[in-house]
C-alpha positions, 0 to 999 in steps of 0.5 A: 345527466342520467348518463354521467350519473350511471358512469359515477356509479359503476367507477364507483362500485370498482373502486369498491371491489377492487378494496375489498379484493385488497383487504382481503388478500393484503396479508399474502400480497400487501396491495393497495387500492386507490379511488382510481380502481389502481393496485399496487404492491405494499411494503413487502419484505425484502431479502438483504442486499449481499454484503459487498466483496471485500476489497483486500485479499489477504491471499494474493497469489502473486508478488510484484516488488518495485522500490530501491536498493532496498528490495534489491537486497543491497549490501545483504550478501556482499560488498556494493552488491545487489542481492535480490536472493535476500530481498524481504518483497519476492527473495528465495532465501529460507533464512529472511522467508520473504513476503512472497516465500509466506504468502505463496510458499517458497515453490511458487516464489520463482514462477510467481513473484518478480522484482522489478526494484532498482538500486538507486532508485528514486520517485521519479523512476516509480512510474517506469518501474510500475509500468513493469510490474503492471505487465506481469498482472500481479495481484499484489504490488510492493513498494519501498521507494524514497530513501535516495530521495532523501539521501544526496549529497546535500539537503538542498538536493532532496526531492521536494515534497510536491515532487514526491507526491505527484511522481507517486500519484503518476506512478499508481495511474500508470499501475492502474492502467495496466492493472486496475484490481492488484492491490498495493503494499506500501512501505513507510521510508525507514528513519534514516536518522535512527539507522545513522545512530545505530550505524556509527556505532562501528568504526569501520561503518563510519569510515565506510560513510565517508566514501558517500553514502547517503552524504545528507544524513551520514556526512561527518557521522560524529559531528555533533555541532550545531549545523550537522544536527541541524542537518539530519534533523532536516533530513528527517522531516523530509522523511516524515513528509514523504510518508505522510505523502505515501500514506494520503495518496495509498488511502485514496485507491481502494486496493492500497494499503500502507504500514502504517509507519511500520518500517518507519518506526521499527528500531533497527539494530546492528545485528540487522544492518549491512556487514559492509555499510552499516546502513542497508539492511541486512539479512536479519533486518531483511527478515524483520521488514518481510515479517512487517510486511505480512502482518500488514498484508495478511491483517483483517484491516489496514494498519492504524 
């Protein structure tokens, strides 16, 4: 009994030190003592976490373009011709300055910007032409593909919409896993009902149609009839959904941005239309998309 009687008193009298050695130096040191002799640290300040780098650079240093006719500058130069000089994504000409002629400089463009698009291109083509671009470790990857999804002979061959979204979601896998940090632009498909009101302003466009382009929207340009509306109406909303698609698919990568419906929604005239199909774009409507693109890319945020 005197024994355990002794060890109480010397726990005791550390317990005792110990609170004392802490009130003392609590304002240098914030510890804390327990009944047990035990010390700790308390809430002492912390310096703030660092803010994490942003994931979009508003400066790549390099372009890669995978698309459709579009970006190959389709019908900008001449007559059923690519003409990827011209193209809005990675082309040299001084007259359209291309996304990659503002963001690199048009010395750089050659060495640094390469455009793997294809002339006909539909979604299904996508994860071939993103393996291509992965390859040339870009740091950052344009995309404008679904117009010829879009555009066939008849409605009833468009891409389905699940279709569509699962050859984009195949298409940003197989970027990522060659390039897993490259960031994405992603255009909206332009209105192709809007471009069949401008384009049949031209006679010579109209009759240009009729050797089948895109059959789906431009087929039988001045019938008006019931059907025919009702046909480019369909057309349109196809058009719609594989934004929405582009739109939902780009928002879940971290390192993708979307226009924002930009391209979309920009009313295209015709002094911005092929010359020779009144359909494609032309050198100033390769331009408008390259000055769509840029804001885009170049903005403090994604586009609402």
């Amino acid at each position: 009994m005197p024994e355990r009687s002794s060890r109480r008193r010397v726990r005791t009298a550390a317990a005792t030190v110990t609170a004392a050695v802490c009130a003392g130096a609590a304002v240098l040191a914030g510890c804390t003592g327990g009944p047990d002799g035990t010390t700790g640290s308390a809430a002492a300040p912390r310096s703030p976490s660092p803010s994490p780098a942003p994931v979009w650079d508003a400066s790549p240093a390099s372009v890669a373009a995978v698309g459709d006719s579009i970006t190959r500058g389709f019908d900008a130069c001449s007559v059923l011709a690519d003409c990827p000089e011209v193209s809005w994504a990675t082309g040299t000409d001084v007259g359209v300055r291309s996304l990659a002629v503002r963001l690199l400089g048009a010395s750089k463009v050659a060495a640094h910007s390469w455009n793997h698009a294809v002339s006909g291109a539909r979604i299904a083509q996508l994860p071939e032409q993103m393996a291509l671009a992965g390859k040339e470790k870009p740091e950052l990857v344009t995309v404008m593909i679904g117009a010829n999804d879009a555009c066939r002979d008849s409605v009833d061959l468009m891409t389905p919409v699940a279709d569509f979204e699962a050859a984009f979601e195949a298409s940003m896998r197989q970027l990522r896993r060659t390039a897993p940090e490259a960031q994405v632009y992603v255009s909206s498909v332009p209105d192709l009902k809007r471009l069949w009101s401008t384009g049949r302003e031209n006679p010579l466009g109209r009759q240009i149609w009729k050797l089948g382009i895109c059959g789906s929207m431009l087929g039988d340009a001045d019938d008006m009839g019931a059907a025919a509306v009702e046909r480019r109406n369909t057309v349109r909303e196809r058009v719609v959904a594989y934004n929405g698609v582009l739109r939902d698919v780009c928002a879940r990568d971290l390192r993708c941005r979307y226009d924002g419906g930009a391209v979309f929604d920009y009313r295209f005239t015709g002094e911005q239309l092929s010359p020779w199909d009144w359909f494609h774009p032309g050198l100033d409507g390769q331009a408008r998309l390259a000055e769509i693109a840029y804001r885009a890319v170049t903005a403090a945020g994604p586009p609402a």
